[in-house]
DRENDREN-765584 format. One line per field, with one value per residue: residue in three letters; y, x, z of N, C-alpha, C in turn; residue number from 1. Coordinates in steps of 0.05 Angstrom, whole numbers, plus 5000, padded with zeros to 4 digits. Example, Ala and Ser with C-alpha at 12.3 -4.5 7.8 and 13.67 -1.06 7.14 Angstrom:
2
r <- ala  ser
npy <- 4886  4955
npx <- 5264  5257
npz <- 5156  5142
capy <- 4910  4979
capx <- 5246  5273
capz <- 5156  5143
cpy <- 4934  5001
cpx <- 5264  5258
cpz <- 5156  5157
k <- 1  2
END
This chain:
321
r <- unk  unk  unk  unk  unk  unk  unk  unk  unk  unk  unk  unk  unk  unk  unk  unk  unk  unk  unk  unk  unk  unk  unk  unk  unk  unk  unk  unk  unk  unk  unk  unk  unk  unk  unk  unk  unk  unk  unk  unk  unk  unk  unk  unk  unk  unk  unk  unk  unk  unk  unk  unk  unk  unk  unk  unk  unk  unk  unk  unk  unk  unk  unk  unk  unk  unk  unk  unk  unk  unk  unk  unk  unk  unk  unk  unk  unk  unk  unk  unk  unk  unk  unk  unk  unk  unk  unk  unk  unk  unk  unk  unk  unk  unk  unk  unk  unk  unk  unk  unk  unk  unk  unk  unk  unk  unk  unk  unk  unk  unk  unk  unk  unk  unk  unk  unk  unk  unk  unk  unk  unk  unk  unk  unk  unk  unk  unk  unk  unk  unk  unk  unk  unk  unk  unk  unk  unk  unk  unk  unk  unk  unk  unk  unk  unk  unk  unk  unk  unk  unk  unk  unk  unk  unk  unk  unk  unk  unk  unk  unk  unk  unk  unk  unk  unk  unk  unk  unk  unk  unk  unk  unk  unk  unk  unk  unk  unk  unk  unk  unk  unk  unk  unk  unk  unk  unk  unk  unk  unk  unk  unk  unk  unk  unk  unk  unk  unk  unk  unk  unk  unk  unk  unk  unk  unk  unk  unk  unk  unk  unk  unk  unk  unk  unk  unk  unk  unk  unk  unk  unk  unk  unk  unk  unk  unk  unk  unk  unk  unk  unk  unk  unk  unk  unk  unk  unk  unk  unk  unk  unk  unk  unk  unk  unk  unk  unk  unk  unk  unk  unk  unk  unk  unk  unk  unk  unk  unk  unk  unk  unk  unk  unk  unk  unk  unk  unk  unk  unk  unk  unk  unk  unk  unk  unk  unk  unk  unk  unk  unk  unk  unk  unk  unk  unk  unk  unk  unk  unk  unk  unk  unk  unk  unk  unk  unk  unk  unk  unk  unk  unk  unk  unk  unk  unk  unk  unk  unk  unk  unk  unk  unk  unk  unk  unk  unk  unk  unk  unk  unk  unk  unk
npy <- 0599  0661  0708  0740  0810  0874  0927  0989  0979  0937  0865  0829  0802  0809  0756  0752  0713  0738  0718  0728  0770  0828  0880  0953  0986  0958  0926  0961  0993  0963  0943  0893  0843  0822  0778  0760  0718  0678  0698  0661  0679  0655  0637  0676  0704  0742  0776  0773  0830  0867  0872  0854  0858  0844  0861  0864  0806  0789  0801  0771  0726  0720  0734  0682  0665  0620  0603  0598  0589  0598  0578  0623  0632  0596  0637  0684  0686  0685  0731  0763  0750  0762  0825  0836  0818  0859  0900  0899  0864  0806  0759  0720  0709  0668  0670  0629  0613  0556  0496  0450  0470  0500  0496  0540  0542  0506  0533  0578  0541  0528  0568  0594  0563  0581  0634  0695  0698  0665  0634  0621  0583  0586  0545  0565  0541  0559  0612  0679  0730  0699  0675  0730  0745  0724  0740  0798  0795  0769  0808  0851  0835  0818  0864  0880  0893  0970  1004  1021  1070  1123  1124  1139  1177  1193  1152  1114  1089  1019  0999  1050  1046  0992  1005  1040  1009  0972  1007  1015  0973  0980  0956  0953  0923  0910  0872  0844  0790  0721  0695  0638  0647  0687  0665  0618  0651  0663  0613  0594  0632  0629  0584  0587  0609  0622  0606  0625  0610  0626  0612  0629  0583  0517  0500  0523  0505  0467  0447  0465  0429  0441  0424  0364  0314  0293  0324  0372  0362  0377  0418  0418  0397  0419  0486  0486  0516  0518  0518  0539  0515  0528  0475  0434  0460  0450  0453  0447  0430  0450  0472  0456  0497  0532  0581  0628  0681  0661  0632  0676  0695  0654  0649  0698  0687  0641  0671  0712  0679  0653  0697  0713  0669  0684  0732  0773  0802  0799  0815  0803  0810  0782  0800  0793  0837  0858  0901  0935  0905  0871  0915  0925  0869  0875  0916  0890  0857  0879  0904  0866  0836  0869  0900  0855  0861  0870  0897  0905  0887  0903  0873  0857  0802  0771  0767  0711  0674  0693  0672  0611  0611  0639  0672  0715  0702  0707  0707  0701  0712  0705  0717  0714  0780
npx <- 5056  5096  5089  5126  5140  5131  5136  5154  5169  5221  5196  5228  5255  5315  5357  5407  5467  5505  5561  5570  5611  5599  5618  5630  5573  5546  5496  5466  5452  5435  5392  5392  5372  5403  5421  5450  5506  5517  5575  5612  5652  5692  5646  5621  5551  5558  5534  5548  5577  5546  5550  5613  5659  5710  5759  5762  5758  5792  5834  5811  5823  5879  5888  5888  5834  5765  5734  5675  5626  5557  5507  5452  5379  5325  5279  5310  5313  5252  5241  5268  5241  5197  5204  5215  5167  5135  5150  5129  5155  5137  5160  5221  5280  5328  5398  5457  5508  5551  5521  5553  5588  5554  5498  5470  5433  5391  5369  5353  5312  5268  5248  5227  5185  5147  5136  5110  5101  5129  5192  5261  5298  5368  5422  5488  5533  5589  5622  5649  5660  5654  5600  5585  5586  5547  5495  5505  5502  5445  5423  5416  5396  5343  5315  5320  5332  5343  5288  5261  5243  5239  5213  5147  5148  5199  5244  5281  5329  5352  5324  5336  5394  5399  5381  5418  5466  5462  5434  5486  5507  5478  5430  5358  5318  5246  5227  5217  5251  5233  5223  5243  5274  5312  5334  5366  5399  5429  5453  5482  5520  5557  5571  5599  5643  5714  5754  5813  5851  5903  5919  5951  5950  5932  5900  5855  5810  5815  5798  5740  5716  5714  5766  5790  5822  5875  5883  5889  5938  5977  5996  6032  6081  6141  6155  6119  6060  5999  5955  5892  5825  5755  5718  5655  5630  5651  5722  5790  5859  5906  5956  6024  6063  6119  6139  6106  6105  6121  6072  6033  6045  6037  5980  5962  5981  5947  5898  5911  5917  5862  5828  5853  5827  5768  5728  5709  5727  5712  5743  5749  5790  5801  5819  5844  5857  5895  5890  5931  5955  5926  5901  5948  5963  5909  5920  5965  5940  5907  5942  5972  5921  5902  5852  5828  5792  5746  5731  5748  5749  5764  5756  5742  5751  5682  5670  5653  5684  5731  5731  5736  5777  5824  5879  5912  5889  5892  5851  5831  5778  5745  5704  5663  5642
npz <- 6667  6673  6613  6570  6570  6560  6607  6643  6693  6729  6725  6745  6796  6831  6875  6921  6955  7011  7002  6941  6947  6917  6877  6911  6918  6886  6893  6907  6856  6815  6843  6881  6923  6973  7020  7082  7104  7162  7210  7265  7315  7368  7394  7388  7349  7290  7238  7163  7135  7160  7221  7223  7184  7129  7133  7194  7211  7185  7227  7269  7259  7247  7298  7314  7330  7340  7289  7250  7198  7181  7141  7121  7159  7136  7136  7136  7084  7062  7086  7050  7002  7013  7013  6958  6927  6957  6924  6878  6837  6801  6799  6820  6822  6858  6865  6888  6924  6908  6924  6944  6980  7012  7055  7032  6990  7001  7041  7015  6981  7014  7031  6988  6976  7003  6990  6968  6905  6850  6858  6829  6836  6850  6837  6828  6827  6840  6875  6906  6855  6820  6816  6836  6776  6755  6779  6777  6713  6715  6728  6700  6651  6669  6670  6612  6549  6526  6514  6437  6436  6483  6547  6571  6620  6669  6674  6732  6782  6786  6733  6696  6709  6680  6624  6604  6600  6563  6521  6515  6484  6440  6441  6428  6440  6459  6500  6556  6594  6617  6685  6684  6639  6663  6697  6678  6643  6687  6706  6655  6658  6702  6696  6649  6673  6699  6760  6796  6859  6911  6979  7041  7073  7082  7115  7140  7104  7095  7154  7152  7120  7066  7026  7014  7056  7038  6995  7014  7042  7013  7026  7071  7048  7043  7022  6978  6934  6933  6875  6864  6847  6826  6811  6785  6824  6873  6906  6877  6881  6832  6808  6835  6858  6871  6901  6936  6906  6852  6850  6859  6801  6769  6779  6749  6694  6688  6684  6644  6599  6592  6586  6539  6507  6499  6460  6491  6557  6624  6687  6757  6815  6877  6935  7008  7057  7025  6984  6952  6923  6894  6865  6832  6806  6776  6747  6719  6694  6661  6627  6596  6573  6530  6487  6487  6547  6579  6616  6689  6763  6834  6881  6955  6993  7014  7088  7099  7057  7069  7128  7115  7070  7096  7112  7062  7022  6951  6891  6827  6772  6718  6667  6609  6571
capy <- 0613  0675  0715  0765  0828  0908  0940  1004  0970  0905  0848  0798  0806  0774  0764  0734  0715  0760  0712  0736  0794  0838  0905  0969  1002  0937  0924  0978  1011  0943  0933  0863  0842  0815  0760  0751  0692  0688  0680  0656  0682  0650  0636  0702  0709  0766  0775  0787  0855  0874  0871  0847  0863  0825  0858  0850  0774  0775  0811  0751  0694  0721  0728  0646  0659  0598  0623  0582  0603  0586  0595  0644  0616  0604  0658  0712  0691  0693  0761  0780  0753  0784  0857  0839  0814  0888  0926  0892  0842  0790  0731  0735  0693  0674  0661  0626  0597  0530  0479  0434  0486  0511  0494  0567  0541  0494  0553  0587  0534  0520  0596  0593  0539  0595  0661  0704  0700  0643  0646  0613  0589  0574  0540  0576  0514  0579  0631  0696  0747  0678  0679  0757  0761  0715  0754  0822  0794  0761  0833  0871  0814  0822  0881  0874  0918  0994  1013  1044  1098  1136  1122  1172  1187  1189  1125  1120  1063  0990  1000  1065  1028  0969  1009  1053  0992  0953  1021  1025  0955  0972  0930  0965  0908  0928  0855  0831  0769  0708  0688  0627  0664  0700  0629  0610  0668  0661  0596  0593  0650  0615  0552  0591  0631  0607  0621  0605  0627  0613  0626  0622  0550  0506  0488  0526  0497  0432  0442  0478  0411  0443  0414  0330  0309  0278  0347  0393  0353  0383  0448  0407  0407  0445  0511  0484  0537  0497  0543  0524  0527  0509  0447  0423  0469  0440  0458  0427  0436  0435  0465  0462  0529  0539  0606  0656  0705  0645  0627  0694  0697  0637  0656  0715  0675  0624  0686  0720  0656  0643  0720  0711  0645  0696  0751  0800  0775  0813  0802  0810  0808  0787  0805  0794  0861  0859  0919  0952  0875  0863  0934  0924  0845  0881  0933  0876  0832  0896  0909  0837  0819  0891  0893  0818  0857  0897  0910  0905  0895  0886  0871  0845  0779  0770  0762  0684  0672  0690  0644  0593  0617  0649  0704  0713  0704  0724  0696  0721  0708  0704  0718  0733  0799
capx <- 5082  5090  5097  5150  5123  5140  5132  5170  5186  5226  5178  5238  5267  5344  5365  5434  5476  5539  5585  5580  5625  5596  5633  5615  5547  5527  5469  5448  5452  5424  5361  5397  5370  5430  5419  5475  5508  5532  5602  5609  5675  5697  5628  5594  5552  5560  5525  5563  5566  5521  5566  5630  5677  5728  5784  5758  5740  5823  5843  5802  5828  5898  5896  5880  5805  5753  5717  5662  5605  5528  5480  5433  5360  5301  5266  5317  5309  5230  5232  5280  5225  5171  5203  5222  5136  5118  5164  5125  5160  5117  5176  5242  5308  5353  5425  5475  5540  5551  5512  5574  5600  5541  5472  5448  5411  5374  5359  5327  5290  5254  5233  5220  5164  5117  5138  5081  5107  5148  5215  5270  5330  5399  5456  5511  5560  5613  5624  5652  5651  5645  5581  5569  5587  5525  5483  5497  5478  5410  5404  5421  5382  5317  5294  5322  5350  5320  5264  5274  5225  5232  5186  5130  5156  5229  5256  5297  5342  5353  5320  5349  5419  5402  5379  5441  5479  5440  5445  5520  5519  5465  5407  5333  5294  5243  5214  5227  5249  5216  5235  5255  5290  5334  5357  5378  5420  5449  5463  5494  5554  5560  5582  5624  5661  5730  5769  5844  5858  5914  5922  5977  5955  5903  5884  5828  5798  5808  5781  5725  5715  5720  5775  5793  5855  5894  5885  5895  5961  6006  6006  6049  6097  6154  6161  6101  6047  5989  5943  5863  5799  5727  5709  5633  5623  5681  5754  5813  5882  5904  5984  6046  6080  6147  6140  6088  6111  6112  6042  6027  6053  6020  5952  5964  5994  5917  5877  5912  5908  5847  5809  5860  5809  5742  5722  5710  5718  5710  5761  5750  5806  5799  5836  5833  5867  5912  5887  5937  5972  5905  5904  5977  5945  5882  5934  5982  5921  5895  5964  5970  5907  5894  5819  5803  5788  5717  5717  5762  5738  5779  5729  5752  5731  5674  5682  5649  5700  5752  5738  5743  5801  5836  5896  5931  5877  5886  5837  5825  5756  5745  5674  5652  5635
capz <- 6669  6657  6584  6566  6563  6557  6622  6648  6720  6730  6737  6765  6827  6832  6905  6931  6984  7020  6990  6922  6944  6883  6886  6925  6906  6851  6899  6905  6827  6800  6853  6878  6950  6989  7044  7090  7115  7191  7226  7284  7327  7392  7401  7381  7318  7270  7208  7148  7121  7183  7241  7215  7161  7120  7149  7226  7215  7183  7242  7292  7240  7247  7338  7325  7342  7331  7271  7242  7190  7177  7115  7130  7157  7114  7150  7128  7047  7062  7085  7025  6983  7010  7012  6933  6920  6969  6906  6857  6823  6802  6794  6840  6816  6886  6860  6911  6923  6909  6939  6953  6995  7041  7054  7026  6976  7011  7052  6997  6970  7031  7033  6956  6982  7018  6972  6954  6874  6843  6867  6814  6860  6824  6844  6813  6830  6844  6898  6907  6841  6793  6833  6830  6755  6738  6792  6762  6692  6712  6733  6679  6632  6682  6652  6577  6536  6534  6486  6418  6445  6514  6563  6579  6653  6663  6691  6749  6794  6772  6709  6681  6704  6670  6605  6600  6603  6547  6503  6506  6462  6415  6438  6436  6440  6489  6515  6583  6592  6653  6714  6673  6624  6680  6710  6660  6625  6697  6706  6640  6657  6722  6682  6633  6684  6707  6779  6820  6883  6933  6991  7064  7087  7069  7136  7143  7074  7107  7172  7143  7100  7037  7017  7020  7071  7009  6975  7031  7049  6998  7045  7086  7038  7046  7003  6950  6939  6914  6857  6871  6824  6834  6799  6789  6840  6898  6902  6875  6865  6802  6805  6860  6863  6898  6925  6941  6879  6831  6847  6842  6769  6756  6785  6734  6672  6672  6679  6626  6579  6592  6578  6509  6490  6499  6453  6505  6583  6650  6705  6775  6826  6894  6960  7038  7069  7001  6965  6942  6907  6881  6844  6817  6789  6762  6729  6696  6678  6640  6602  6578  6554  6515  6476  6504  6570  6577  6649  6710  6775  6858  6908  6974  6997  7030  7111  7100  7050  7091  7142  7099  7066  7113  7110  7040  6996  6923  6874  6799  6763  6687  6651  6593  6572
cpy <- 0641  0699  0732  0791  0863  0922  0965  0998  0944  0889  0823  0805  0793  0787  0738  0724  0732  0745  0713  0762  0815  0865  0928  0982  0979  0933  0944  0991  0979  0940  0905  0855  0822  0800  0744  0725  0700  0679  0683  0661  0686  0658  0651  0705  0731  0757  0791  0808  0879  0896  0868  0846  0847  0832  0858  0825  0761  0774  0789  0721  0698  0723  0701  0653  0639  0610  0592  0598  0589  0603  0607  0624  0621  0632  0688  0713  0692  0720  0780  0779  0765  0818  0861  0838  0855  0905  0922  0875  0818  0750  0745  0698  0699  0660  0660  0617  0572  0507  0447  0449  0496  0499  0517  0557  0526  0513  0564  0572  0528  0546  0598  0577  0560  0623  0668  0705  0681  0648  0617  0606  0574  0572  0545  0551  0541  0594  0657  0714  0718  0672  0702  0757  0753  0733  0784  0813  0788  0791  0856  0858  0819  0839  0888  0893  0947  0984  1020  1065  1100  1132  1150  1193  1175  1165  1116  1086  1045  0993  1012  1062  1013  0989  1021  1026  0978  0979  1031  0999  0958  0963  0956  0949  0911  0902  0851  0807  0752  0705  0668  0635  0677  0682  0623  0620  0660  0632  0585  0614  0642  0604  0563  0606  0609  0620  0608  0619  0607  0631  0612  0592  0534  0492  0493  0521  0469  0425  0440  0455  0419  0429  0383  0340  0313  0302  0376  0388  0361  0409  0445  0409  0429  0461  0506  0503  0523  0527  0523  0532  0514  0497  0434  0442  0459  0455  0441  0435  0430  0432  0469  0485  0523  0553  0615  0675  0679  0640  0648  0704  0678  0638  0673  0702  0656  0638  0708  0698  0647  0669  0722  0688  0658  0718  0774  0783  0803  0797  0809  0798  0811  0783  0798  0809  0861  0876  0931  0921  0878  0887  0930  0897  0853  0899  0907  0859  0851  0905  0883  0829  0846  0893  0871  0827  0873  0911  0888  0908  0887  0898  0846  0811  0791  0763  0725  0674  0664  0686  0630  0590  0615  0665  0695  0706  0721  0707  0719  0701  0719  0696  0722  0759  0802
cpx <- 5079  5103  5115  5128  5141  5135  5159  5180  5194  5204  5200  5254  5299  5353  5395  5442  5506  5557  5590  5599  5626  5612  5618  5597  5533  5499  5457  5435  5435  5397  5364  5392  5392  5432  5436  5482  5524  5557  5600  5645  5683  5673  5604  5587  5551  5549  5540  5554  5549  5535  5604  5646  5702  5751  5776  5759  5779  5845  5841  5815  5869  5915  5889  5849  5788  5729  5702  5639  5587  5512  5452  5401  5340  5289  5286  5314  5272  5226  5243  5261  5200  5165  5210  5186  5129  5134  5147  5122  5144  5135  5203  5257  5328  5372  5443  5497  5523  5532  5527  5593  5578  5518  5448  5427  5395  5357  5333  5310  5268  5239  5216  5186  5135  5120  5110  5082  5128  5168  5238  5296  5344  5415  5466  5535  5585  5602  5636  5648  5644  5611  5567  5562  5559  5498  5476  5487  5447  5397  5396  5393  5358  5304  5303  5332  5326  5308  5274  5260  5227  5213  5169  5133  5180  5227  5274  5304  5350  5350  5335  5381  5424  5400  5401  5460  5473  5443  5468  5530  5505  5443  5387  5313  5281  5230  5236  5223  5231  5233  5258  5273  5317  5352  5369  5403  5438  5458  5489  5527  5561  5577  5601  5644  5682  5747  5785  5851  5877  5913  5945  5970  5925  5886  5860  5800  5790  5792  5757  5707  5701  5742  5784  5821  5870  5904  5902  5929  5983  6013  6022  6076  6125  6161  6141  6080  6023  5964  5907  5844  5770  5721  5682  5626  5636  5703  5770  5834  5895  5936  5996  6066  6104  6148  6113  6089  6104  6091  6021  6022  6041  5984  5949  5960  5960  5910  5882  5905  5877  5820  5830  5846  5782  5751  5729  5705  5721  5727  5749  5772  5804  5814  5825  5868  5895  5905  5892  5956  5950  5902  5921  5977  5926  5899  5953  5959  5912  5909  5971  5953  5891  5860  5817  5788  5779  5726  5738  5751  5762  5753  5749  5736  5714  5689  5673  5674  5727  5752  5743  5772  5824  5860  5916  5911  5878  5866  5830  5803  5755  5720  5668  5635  5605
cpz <- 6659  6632  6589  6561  6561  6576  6632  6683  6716  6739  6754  6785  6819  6862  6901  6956  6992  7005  6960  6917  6919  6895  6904  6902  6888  6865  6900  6869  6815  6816  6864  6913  6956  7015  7053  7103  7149  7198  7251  7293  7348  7405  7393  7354  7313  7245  7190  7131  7138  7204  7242  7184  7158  7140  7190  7227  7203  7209  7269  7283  7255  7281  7337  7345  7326  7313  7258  7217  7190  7162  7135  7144  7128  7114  7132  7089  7054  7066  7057  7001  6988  7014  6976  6918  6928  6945  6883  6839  6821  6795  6810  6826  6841  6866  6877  6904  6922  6936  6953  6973  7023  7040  7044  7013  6978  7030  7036  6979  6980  7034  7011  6963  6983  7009  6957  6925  6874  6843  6848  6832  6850  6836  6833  6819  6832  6866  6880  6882  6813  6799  6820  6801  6747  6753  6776  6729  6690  6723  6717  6653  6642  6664  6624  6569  6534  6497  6464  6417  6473  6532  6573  6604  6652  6691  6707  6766  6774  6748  6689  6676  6679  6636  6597  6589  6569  6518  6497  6489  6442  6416  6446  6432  6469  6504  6539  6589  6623  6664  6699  6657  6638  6689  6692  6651  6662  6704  6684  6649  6680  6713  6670  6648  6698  6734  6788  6833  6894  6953  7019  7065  7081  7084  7142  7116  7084  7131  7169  7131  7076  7016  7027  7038  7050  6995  6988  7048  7031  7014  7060  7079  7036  7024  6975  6959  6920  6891  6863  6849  6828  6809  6801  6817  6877  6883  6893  6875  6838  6798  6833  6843  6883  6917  6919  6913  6857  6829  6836  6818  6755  6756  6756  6697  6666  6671  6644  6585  6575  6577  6543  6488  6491  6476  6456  6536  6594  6670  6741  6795  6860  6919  6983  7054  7044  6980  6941  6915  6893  6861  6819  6800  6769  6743  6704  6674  6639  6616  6585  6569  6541  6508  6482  6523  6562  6605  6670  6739  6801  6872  6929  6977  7020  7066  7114  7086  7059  7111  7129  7087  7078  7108  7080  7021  6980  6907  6843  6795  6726  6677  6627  6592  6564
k <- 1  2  3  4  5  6  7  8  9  10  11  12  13  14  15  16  17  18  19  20  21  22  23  24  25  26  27  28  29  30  31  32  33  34  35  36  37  38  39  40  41  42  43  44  45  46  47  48  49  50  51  52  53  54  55  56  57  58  59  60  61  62  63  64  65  66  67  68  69  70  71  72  73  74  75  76  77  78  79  80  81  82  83  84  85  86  87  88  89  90  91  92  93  94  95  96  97  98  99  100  101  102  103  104  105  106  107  108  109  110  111  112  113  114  115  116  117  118  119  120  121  122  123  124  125  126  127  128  129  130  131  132  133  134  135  136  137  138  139  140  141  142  143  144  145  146  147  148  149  150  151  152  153  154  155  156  157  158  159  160  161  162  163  164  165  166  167  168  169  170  171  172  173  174  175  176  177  178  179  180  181  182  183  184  185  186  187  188  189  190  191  192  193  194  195  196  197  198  199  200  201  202  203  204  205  206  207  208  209  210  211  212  213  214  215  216  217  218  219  220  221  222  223  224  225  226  227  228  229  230  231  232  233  234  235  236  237  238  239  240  241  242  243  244  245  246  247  248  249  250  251  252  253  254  255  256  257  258  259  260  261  262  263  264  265  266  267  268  269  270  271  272  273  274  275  276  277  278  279  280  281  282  283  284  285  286  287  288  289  290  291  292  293  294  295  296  297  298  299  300  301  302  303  304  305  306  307  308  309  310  311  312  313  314  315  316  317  318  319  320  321
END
C-alpha cells in the first residue's frame, strides 16, 4: 500500500459522477474529474452537463416528455482513470451516488478492475451536494494541509487551491495522506451529512422506482406536502406538510436545527429553475443560524436529478465544516 509522503503534486486523484451537482468552477479549482451520467428524452440520449442542462431537461419534464436516465458505462470511468494515471497520480478515489439509487458504482468498480493505479471507489450512500460536500473534502484532504516552508517553484491549480484552503485554518502539516486515507475522510462526511427535499409530485420518484408505492401514495393526498430525506442511502418520507410554503418553512426550520447541533456546518441549497427562492432560503438559513454557518452554497440540481425529481425541487444539505 502505499506510504504518506511529502510531495509538491497531488499523488490521489478523486473522480465523481454529474450527480454530485458540486457548484460552478469546484471541478475545475480542486482538479476533480467529473463522469457524467446519461438522460434519455423521448428516446434520444443526452449526456449530462454535455448536451443537456438542468433547465432544458425541466423544460422536456414539464411538455410531459418520456425522460429516463442511465449510469454512465464502465468504459467512460476507465478513461477518467486513465487521463487521472497520464497526470500522474499514483492512487485515484471514485466517489458516487448511492448505490441504492443507480448502478454508478458498479460502473466504477468494474473499471476500477483494469486501472493503471489502484482506484478506491466509495459509495457515498447520498446524492446531489451531500454527495459533492464529501467529494470536495477528499479533495481538499488529497493533498494535506500546506507546508510550513514554501516550495522551491511556485505551485499552481488543485494544489495551491487546496493549500490556501488548509492555511486559512492553521494546519502546516506537510504529509499527504493514501488513497485509503482519502476514502475514508470521505466516506465519513458522507455519513455525517444530513438532506430534505420536496418537491411538486412524487410521481416521478415512484416511477423512477426510487421511492416504494405505500410511500409515494401520500402525494395522492389532497393538499399534504410530504418533506423527504435520504436514509441508509434510499428515500423516505419522514413529514406531511399542508401547503407548499409550510413545507418550505419546514424544509428551512430541520436545516436550521440541525447546523445549531454542529460546531461549524456548511449548507448547500438546491434548486430546479428556482434560483432566485433558493437564494432568499440560503439568505434566511444564514440569518438564523449566525457563527454555526462557515459556508453557503445554491447549486442547481443536476439534469439526472431532475428527472428523478422532477419540477419544484428544493432540497437543503447540512455538513460539517
Amino acid at each position: 500500500m502505499p506510504s504518506r509522503r511529502h510531495v509538491e503534486q497531488p499523488s490521489v486523484a478523486i473522480v465523481t459522477d454529474s450527480t454530485s451537482s458540486l457548484p460552478d468552477g469546484a471541478a475545475e479549482r480542486w482538479g476533480i474529474g467529473v463522469v457524467p451520467l446519461d438522460v434519455v428524452v423521448d428516446g434520444v440520449r443526452h449526456v449530462e452537463g454535455v448536451d443537456l442542462t438542468p433547465g432544458e431537461l425541466l423544460a422536456a419534464v414539464t411538455a410531459g416528455a418520456k425522460v429516463s436516465t442511465s449510469q454512465p458505462p464502465p468504459a467512460a470511468f476507465a478513461a477518467a482513470y486513465d487521463r487521472a494515471a497520464a497526470s500522474g497520480a499514483r492512487e485515484i478515489v471514485s466517489i458516487h451516488l448511492s448505490g441504492d439509487l443507480s448502478g454508478t458504482v458498479r460502473a466504477a468498480q468494474l473499471a476500477a478492475e483494469a486501472s493503471p493505479v489502484p482506484v478506491h471507489v466509495v459509495d457515498s450512500r447520498a446524492v446531489a451536494m451531500a454527495l459533492g460536500f464529501a467529494v470536495l473534502d477528499a479533495a481538499r484532504f488529497s493533498v494535506g494541509p500546506a507546508p510550513a516552508e514554501p516550495a522551491a517553484a511556485p505551485v499552481t491549480g488543485p494544489l495551491a487551491a487546496a493549500r490556501a484552503w488548509w492555511r486559512g485554518r492553521g494546519q502546516v502539516e506537510p504529509l499527504l495522506p493514501t488513497g485509503t486515507e482519502v476514502a475514508a475522510r470521505a466516506r465519513a462526511v458522507a455519513g455525517s451529512t444530513r438532506v430534505w427535499f420536496l418537491v411538486d409530485s412524487l410521481d416521478h420518484l415512484r416511477r423512477g422506482g426510487r421511492l416504494s408505492i405505500p410511500a409515494a401514495a401520500i402525494g395522492i393526498v389532497l393538499g399534504l406536502r410530504p418533506i423527504l430525506t435520504l436514509h441508509d442511502g434510499g428515500i423516505d418520507v419522514i413529514e406531511k406538510v399542508r401547503t407548499r410554503r409550510a413545507a418550505r418553512d419546514r424544509l428551512v426550520a430541520l436545516a436550521v436545527a440541525e447546523v445549531a447541533q454542529r460546531p461549524l456546518a456548511r449548507v448547500a441549497v438546491h434548486h430546479l429553475g428556482q434560483p432566485e427562492l433558493a437564494a432568499t432560503i440560503a439568505s434566511e438559513l444564514a440569518a438564523a443560524t449566525g457563527d454555526h454557518l462557515a459556508e453557503t452554497s445554491v447549486c442547481e440540481s443536476s439534469a439526472v436529478l431532475a428527472a428523478h425529481a422532477g419540477p419544484g425541487l428544493l432540497a437543503i444539505v447540512v455538513a460539517d465544516a
